[in-house]
Predicted model as a PDB file, atoms N, CA, C, CB and O in Angstrom, pLDDT in the B-factor column:
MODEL        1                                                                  
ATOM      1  N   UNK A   1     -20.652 -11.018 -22.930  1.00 54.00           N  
ATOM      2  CA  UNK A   1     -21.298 -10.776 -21.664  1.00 54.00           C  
ATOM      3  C   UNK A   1     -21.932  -9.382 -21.718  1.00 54.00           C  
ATOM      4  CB  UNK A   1     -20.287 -10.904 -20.480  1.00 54.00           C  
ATOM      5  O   UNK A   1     -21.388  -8.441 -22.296  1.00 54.00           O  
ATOM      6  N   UNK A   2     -22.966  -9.309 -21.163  1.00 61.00           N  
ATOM      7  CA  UNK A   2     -23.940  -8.032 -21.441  1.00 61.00           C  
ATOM      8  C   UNK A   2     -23.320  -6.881 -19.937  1.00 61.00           C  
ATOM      9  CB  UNK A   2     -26.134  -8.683 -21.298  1.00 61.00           C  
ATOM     10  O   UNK A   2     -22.932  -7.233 -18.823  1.00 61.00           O  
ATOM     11  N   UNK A   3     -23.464  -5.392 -20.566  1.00 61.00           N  
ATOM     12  CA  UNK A   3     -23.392  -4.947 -19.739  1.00 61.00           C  
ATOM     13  C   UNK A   3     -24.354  -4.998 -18.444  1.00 61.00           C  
ATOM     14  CB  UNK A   3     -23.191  -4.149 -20.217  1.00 61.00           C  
ATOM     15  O   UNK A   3     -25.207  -4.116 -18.535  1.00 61.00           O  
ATOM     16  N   UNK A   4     -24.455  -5.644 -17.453  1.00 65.00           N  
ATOM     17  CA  UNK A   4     -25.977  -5.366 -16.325  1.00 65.00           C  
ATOM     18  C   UNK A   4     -26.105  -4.410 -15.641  1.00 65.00           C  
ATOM     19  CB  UNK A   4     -26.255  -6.249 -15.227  1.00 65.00           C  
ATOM     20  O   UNK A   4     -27.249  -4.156 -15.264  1.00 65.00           O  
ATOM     21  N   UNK A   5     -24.834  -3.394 -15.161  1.00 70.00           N  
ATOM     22  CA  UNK A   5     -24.616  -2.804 -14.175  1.00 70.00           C  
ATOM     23  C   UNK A   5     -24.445  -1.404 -14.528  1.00 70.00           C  
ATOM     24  CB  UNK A   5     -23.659  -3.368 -13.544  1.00 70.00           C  
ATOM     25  O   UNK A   5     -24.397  -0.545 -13.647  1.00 70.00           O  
ATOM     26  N   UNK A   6     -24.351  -1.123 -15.762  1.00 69.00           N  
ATOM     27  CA  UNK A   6     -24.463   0.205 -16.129  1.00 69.00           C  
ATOM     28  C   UNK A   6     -22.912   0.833 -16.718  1.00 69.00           C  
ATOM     29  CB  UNK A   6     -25.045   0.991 -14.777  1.00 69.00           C  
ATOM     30  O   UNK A   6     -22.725   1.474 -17.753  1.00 69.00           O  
ATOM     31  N   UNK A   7     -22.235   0.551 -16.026  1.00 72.00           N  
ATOM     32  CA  UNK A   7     -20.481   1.012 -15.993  1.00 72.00           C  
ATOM     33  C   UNK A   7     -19.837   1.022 -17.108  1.00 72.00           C  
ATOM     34  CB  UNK A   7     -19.534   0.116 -15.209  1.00 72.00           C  
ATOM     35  O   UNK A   7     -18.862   1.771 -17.152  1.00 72.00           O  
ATOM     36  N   UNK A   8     -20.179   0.199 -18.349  1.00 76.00           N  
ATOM     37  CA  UNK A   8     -19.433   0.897 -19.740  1.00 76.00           C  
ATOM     38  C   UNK A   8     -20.199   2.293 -20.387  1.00 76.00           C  
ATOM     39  CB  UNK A   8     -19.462  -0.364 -21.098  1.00 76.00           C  
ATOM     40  O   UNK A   8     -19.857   2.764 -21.472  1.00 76.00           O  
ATOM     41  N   UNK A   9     -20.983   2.710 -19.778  1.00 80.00           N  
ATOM     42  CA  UNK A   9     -21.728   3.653 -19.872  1.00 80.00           C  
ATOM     43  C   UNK A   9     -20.945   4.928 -19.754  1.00 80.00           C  
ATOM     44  CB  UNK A   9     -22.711   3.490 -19.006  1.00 80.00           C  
ATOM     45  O   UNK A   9     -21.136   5.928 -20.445  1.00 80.00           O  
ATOM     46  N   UNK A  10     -19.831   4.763 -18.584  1.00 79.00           N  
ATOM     47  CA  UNK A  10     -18.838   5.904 -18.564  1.00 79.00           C  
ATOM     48  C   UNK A  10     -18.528   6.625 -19.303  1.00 79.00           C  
ATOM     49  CB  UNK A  10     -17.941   5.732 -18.364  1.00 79.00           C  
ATOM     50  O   UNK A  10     -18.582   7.854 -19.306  1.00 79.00           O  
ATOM     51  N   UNK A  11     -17.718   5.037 -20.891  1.00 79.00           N  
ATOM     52  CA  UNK A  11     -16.845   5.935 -21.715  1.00 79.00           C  
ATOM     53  C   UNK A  11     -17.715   6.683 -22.862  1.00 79.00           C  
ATOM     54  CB  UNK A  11     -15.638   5.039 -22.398  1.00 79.00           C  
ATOM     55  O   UNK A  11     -17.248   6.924 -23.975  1.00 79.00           O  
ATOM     56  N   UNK A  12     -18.967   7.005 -22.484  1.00 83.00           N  
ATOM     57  CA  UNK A  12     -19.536   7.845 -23.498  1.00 83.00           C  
ATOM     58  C   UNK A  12     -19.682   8.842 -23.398  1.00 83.00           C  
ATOM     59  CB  UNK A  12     -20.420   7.662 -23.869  1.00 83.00           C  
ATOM     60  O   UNK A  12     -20.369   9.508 -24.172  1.00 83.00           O  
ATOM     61  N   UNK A  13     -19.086   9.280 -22.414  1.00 85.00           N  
ATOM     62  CA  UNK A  13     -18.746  10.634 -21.409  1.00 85.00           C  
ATOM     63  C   UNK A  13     -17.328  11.056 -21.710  1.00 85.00           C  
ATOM     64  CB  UNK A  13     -18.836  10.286 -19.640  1.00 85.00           C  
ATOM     65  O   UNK A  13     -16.900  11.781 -22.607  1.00 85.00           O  
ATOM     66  N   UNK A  14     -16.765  10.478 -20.825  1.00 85.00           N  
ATOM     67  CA  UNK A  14     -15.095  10.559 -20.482  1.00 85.00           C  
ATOM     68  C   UNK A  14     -14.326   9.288 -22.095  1.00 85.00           C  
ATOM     69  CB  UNK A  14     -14.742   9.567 -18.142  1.00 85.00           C  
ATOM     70  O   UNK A  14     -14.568   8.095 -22.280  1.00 85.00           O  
ATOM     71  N   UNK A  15     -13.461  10.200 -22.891  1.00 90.00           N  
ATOM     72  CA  UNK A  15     -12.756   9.773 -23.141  1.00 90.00           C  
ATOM     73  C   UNK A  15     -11.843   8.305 -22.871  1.00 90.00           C  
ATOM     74  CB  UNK A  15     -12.569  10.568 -23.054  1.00 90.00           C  
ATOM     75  O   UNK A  15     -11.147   8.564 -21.889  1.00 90.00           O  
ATOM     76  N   UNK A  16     -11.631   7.280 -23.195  1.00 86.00           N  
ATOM     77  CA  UNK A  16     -10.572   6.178 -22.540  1.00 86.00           C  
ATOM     78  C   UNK A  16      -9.430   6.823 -22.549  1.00 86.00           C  
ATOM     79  CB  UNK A  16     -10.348   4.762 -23.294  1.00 86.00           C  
ATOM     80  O   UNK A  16      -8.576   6.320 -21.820  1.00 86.00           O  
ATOM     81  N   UNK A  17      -9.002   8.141 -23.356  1.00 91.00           N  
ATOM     82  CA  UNK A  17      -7.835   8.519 -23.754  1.00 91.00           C  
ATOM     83  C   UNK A  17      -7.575   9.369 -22.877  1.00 91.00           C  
ATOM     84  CB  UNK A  17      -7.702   8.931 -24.976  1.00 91.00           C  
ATOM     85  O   UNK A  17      -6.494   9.958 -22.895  1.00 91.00           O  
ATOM     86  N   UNK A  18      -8.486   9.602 -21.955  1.00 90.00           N  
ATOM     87  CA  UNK A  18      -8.318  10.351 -20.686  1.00 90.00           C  
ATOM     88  C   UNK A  18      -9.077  10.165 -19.589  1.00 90.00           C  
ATOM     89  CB  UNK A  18      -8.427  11.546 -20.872  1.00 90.00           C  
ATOM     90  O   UNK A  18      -9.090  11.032 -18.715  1.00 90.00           O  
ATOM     91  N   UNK A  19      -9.797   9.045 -19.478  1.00 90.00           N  
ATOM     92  CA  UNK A  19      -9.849   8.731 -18.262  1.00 90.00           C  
ATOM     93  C   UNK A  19      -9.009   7.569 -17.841  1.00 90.00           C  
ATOM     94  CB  UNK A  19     -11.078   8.572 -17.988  1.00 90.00           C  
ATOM     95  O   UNK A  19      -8.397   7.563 -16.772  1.00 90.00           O  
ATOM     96  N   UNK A  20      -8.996   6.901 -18.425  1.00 91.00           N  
ATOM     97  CA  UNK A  20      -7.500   5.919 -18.256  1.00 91.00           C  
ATOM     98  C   UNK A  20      -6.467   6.395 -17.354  1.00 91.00           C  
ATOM     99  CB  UNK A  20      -6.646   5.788 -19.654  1.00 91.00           C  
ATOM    100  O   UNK A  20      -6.230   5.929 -16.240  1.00 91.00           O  
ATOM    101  N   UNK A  21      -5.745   7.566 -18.044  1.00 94.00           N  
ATOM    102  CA  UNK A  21      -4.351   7.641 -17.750  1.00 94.00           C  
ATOM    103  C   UNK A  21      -4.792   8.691 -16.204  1.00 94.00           C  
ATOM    104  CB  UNK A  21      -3.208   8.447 -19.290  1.00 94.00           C  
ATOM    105  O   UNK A  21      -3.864   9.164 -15.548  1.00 94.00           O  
ATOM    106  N   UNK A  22      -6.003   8.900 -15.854  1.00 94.00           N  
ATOM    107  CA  UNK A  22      -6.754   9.748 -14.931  1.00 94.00           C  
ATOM    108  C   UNK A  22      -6.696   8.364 -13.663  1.00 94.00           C  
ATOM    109  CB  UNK A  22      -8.583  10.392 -15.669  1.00 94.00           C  
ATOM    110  O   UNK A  22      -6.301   8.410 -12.498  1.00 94.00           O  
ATOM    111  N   UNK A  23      -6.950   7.842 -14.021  1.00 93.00           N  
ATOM    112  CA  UNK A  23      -8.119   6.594 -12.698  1.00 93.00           C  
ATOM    113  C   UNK A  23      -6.300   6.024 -12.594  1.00 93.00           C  
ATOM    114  CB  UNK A  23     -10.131   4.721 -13.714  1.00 93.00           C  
ATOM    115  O   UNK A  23      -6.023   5.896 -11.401  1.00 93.00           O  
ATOM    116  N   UNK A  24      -5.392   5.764 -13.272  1.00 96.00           N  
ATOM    117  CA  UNK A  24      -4.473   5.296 -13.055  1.00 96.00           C  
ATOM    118  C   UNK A  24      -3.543   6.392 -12.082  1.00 96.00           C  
ATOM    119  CB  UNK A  24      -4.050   4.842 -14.299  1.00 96.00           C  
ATOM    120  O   UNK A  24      -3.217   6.190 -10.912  1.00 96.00           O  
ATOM    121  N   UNK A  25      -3.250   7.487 -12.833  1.00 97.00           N  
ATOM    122  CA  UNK A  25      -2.305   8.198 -11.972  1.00 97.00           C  
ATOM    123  C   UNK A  25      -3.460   8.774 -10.544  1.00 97.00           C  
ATOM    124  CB  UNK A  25      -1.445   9.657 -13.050  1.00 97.00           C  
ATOM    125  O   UNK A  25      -2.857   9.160  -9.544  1.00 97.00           O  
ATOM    126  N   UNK A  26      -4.341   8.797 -10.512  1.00 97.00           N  
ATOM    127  CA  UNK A  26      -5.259   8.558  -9.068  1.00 97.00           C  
ATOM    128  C   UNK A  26      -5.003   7.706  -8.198  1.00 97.00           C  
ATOM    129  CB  UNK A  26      -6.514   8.203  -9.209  1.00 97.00           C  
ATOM    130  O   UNK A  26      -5.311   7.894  -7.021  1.00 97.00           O  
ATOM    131  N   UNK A  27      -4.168   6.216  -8.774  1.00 97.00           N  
ATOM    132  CA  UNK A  27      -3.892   5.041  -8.308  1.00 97.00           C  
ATOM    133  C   UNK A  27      -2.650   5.044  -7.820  1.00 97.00           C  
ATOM    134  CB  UNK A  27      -4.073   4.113  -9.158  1.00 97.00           C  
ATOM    135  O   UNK A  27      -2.396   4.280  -6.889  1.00 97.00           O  
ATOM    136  N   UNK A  28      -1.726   5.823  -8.303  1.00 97.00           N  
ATOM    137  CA  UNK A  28      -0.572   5.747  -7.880  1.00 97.00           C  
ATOM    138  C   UNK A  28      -0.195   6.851  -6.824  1.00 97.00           C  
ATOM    139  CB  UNK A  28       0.199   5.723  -8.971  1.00 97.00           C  
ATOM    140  O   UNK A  28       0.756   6.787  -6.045  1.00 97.00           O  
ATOM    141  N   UNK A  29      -0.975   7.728  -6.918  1.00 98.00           N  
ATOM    142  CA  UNK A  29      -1.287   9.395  -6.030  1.00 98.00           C  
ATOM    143  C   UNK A  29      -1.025   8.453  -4.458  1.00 98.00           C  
ATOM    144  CB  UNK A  29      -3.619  10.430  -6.292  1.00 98.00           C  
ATOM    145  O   UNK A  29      -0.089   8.410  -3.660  1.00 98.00           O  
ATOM    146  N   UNK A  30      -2.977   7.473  -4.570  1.00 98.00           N  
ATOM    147  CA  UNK A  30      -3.233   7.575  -3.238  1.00 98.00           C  
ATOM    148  C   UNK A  30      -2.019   6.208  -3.224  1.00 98.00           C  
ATOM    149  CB  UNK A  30      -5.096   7.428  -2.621  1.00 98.00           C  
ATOM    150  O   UNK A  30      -1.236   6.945  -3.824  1.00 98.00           O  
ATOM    151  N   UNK A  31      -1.459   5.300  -3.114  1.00 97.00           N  
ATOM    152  CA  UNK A  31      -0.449   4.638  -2.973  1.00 97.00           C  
ATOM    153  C   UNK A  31       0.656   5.046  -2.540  1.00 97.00           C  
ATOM    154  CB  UNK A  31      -0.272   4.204  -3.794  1.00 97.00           C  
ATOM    155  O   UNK A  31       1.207   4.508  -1.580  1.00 97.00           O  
ATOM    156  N   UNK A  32       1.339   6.441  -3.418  1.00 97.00           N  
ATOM    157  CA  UNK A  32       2.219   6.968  -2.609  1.00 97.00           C  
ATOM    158  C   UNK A  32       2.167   7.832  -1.216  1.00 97.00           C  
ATOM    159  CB  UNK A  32       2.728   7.539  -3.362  1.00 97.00           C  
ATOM    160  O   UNK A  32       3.099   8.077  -0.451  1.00 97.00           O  
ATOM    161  N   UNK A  33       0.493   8.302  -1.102  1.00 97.00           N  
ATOM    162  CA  UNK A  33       0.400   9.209   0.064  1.00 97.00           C  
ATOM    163  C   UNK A  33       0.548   7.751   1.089  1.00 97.00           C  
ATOM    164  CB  UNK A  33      -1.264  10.356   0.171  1.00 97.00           C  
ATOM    165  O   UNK A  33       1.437   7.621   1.931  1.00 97.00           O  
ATOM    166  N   UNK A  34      -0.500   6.749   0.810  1.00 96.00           N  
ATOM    167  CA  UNK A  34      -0.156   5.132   1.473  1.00 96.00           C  
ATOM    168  C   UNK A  34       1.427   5.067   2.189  1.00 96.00           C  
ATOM    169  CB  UNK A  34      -0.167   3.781  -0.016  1.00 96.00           C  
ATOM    170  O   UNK A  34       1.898   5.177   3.321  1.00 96.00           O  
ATOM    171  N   UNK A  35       1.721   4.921   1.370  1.00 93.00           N  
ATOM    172  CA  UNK A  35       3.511   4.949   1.790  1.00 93.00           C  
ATOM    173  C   UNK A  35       4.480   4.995   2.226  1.00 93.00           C  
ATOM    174  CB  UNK A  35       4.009   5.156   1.761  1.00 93.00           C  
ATOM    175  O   UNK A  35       5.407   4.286   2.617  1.00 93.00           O  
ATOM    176  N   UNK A  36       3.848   7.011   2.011  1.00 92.00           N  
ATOM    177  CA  UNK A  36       4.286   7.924   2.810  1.00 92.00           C  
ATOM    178  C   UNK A  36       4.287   7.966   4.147  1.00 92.00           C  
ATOM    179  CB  UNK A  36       3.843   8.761   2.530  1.00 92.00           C  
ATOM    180  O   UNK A  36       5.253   8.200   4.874  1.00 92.00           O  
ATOM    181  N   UNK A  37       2.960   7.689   4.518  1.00 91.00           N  
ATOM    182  CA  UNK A  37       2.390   7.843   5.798  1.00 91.00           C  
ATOM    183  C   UNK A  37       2.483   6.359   6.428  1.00 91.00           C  
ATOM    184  CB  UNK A  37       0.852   8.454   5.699  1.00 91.00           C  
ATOM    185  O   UNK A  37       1.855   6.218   7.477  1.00 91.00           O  
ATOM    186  N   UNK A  38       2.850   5.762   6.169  1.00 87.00           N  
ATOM    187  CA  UNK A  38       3.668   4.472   6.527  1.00 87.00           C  
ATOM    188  C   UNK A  38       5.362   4.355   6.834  1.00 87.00           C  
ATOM    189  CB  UNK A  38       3.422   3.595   5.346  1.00 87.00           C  
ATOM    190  O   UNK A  38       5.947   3.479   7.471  1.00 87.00           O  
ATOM    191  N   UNK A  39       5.621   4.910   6.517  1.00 84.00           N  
ATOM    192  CA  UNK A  39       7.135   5.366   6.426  1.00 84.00           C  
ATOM    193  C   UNK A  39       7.607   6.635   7.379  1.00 84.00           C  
ATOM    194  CB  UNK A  39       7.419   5.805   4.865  1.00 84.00           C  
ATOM    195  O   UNK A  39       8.639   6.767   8.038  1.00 84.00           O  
ATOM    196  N   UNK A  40       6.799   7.267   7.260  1.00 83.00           N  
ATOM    197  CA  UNK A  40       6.767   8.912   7.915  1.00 83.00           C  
ATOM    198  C   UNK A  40       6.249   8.139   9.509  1.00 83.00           C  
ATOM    199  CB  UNK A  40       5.206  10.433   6.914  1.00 83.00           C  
ATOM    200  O   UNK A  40       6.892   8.767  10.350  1.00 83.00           O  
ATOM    201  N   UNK A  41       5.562   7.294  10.094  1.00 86.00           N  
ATOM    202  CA  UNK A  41       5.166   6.971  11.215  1.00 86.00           C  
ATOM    203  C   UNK A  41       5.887   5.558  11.523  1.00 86.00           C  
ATOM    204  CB  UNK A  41       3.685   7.010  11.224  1.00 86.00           C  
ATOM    205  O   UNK A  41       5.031   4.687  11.678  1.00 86.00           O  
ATOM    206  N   UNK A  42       7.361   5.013  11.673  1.00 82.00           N  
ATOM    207  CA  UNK A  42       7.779   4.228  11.277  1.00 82.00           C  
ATOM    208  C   UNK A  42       8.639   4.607  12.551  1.00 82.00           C  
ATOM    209  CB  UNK A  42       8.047   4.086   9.877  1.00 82.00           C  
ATOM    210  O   UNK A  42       8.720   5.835  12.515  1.00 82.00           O  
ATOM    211  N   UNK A  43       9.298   4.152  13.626  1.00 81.00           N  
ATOM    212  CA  UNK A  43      10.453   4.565  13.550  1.00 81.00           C  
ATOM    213  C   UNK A  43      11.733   3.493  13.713  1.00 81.00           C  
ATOM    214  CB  UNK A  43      10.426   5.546  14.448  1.00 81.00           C  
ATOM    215  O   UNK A  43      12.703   3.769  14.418  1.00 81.00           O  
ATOM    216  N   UNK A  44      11.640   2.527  13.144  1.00 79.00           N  
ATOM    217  CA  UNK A  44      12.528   1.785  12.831  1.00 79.00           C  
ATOM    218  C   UNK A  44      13.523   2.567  11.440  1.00 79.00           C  
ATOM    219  CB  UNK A  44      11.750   0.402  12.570  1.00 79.00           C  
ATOM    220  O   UNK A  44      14.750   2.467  11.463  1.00 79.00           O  
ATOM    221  N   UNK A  45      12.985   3.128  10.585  1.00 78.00           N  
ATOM    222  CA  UNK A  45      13.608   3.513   9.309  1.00 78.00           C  
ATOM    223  C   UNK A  45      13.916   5.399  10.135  1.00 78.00           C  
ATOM    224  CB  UNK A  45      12.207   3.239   7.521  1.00 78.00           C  
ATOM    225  O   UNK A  45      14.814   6.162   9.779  1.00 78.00           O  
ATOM    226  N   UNK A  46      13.203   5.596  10.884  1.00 77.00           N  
ATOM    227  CA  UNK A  46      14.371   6.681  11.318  1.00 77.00           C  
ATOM    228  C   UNK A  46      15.428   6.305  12.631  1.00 77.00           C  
ATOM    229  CB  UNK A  46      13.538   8.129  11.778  1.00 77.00           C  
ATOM    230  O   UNK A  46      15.952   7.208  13.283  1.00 77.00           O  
ATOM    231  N   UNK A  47      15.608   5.205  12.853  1.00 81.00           N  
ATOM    232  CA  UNK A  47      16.732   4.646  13.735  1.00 81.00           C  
ATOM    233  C   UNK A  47      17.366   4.511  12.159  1.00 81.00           C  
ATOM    234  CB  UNK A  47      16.444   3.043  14.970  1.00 81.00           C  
ATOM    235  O   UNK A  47      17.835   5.490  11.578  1.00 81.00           O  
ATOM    236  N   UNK A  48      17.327   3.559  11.735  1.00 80.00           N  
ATOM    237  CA  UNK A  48      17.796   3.409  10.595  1.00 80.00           C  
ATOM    238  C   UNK A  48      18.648   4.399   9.856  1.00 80.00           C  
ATOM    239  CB  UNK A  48      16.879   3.152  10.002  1.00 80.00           C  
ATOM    240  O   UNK A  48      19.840   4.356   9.552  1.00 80.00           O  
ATOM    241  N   UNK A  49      17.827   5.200   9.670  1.00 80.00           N  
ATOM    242  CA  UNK A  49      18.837   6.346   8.686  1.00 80.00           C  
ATOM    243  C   UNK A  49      19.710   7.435   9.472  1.00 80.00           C  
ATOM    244  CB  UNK A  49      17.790   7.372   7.643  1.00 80.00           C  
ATOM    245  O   UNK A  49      20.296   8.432   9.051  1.00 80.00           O  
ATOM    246  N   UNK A  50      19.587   6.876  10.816  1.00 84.00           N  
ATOM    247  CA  UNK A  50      20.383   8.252  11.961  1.00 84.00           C  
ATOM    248  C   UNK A  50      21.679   7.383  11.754  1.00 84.00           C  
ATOM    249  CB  UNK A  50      19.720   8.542  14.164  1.00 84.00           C  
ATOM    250  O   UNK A  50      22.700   8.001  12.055  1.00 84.00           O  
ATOM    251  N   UNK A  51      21.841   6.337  11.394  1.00 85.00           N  
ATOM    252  CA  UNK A  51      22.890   5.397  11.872  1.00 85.00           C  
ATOM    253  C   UNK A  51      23.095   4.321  12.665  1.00 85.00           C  
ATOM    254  CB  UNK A  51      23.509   5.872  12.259  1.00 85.00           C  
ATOM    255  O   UNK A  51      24.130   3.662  12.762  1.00 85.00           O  
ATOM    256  N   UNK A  52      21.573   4.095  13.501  1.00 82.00           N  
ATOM    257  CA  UNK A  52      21.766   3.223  14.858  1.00 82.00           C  
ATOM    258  C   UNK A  52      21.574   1.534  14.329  1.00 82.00           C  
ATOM    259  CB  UNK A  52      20.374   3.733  16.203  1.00 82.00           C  
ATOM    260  O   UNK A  52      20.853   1.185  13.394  1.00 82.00           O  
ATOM    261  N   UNK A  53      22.194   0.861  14.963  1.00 80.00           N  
ATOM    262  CA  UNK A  53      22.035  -0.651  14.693  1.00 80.00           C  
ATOM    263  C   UNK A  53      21.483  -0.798  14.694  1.00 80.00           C  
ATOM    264  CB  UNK A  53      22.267  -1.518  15.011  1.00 80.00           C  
ATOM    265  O   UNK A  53      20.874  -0.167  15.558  1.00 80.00           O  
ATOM    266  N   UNK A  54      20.628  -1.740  13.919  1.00 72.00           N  
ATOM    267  CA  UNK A  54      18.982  -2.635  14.234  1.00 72.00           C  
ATOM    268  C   UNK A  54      19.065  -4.077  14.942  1.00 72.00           C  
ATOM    269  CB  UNK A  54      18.107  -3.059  12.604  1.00 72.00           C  
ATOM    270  O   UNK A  54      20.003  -4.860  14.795  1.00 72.00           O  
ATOM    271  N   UNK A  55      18.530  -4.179  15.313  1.00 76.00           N  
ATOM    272  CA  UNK A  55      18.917  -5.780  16.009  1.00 76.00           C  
ATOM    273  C   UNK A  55      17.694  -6.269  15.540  1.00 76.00           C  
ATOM    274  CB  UNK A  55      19.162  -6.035  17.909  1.00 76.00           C  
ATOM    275  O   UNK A  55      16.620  -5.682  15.675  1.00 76.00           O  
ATOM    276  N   UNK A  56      17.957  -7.973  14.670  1.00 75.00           N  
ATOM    277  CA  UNK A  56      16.766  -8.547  14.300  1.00 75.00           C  
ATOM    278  C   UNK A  56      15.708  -9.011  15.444  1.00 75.00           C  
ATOM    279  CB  UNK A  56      17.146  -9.646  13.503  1.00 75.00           C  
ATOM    280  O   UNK A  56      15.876  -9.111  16.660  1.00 75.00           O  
ATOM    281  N   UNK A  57      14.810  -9.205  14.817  1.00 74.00           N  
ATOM    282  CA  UNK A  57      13.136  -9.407  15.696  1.00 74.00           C  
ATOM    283  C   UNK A  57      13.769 -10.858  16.367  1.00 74.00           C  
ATOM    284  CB  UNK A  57      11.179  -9.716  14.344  1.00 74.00           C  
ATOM    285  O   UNK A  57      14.514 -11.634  15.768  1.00 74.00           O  
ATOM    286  N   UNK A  58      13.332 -10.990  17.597  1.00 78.00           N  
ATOM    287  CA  UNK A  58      13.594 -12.503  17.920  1.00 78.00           C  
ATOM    288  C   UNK A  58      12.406 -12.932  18.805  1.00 78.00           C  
ATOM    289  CB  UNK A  58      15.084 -12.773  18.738  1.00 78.00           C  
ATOM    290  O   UNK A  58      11.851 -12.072  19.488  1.00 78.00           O  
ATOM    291  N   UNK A  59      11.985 -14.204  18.833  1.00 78.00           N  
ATOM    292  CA  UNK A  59      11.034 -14.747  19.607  1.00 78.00           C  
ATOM    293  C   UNK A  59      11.294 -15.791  20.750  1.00 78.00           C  
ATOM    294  CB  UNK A  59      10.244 -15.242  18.769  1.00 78.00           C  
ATOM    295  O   UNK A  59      11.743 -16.924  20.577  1.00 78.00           O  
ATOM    296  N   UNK A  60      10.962 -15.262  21.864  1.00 78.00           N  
ATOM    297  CA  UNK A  60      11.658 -16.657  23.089  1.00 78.00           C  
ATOM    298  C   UNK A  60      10.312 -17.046  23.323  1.00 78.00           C  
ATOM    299  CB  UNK A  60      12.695 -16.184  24.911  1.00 78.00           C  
ATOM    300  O   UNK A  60       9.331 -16.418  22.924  1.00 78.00           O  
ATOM    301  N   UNK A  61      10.291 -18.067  23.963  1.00 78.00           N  
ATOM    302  CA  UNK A  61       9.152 -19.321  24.531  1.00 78.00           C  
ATOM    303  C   UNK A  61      10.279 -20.670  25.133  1.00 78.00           C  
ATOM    304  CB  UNK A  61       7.889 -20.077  22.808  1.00 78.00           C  
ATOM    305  O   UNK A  61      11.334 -21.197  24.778  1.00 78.00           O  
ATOM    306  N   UNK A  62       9.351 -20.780  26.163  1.00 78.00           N  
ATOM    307  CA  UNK A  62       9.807 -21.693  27.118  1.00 78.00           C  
ATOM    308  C   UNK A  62       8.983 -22.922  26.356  1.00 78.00           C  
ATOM    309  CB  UNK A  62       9.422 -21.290  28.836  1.00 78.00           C  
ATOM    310  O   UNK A  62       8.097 -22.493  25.617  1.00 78.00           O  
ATOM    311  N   UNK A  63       9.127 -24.587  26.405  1.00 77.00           N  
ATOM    312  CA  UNK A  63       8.624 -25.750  26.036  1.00 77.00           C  
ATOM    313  C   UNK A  63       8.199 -26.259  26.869  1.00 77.00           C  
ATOM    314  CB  UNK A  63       9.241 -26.470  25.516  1.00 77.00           C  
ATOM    315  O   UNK A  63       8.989 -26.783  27.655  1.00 77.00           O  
ATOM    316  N   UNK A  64       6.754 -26.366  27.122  1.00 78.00           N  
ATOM    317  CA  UNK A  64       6.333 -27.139  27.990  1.00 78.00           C  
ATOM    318  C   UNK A  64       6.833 -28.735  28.729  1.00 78.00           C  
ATOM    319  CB  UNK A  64       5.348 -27.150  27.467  1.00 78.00           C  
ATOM    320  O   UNK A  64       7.077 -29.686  27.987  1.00 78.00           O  
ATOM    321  N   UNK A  65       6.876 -28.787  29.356  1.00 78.00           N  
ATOM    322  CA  UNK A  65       7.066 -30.250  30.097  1.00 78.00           C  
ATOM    323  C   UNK A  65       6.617 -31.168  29.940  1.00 78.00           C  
ATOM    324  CB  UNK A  65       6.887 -30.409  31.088  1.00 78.00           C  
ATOM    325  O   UNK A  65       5.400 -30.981  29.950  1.00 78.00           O  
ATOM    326  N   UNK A  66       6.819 -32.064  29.798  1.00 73.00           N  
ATOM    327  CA  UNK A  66       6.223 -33.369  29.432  1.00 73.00           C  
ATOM    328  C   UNK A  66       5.571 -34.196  30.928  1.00 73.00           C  
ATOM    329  CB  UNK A  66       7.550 -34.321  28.622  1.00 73.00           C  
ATOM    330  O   UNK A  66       5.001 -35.273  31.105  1.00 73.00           O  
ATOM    331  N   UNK A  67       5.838 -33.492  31.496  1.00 61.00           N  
ATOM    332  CA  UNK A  67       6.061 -33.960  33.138  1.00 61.00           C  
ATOM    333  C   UNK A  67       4.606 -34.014  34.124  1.00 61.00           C  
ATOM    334  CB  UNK A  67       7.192 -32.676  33.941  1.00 61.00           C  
ATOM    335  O   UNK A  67       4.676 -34.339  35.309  1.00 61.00           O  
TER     336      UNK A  67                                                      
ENDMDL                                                                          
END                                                                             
């Protein structure tokens, strides 16, 4: 398959031997800030870690009538 789009063009620049292990740990950076800030704005997991009970999610609904 031919390049069309230009993009193997990169590694004639940048190393694979270092942009690789670059674009990857970039990947895992913004994932953990992801995370973070998912966790950090949470507050089920700080009930959680104070000690307090969690009580599972529950769903009520009434059944319509047949009537």
């Amino acid at each position: 398959m031919a390049d069309t789009d230009g993009q193997a063009a990169i590694w004639l620049y940048v190393r694979p031997s270092i942009g690789i292990p670059h674009f990857l740990g970039a990947v895992a950076m913004i994932a953990l800030v992801v995370h973070l800030g998912v966790l950090g704005h949470t507050t089920l997991l700080k009930k959680f870690f104070n000690g307090e009970k969690l009580k599972a999610a529950s769903i009520s609904y009434v059944l319509p009538s047949n009537s």
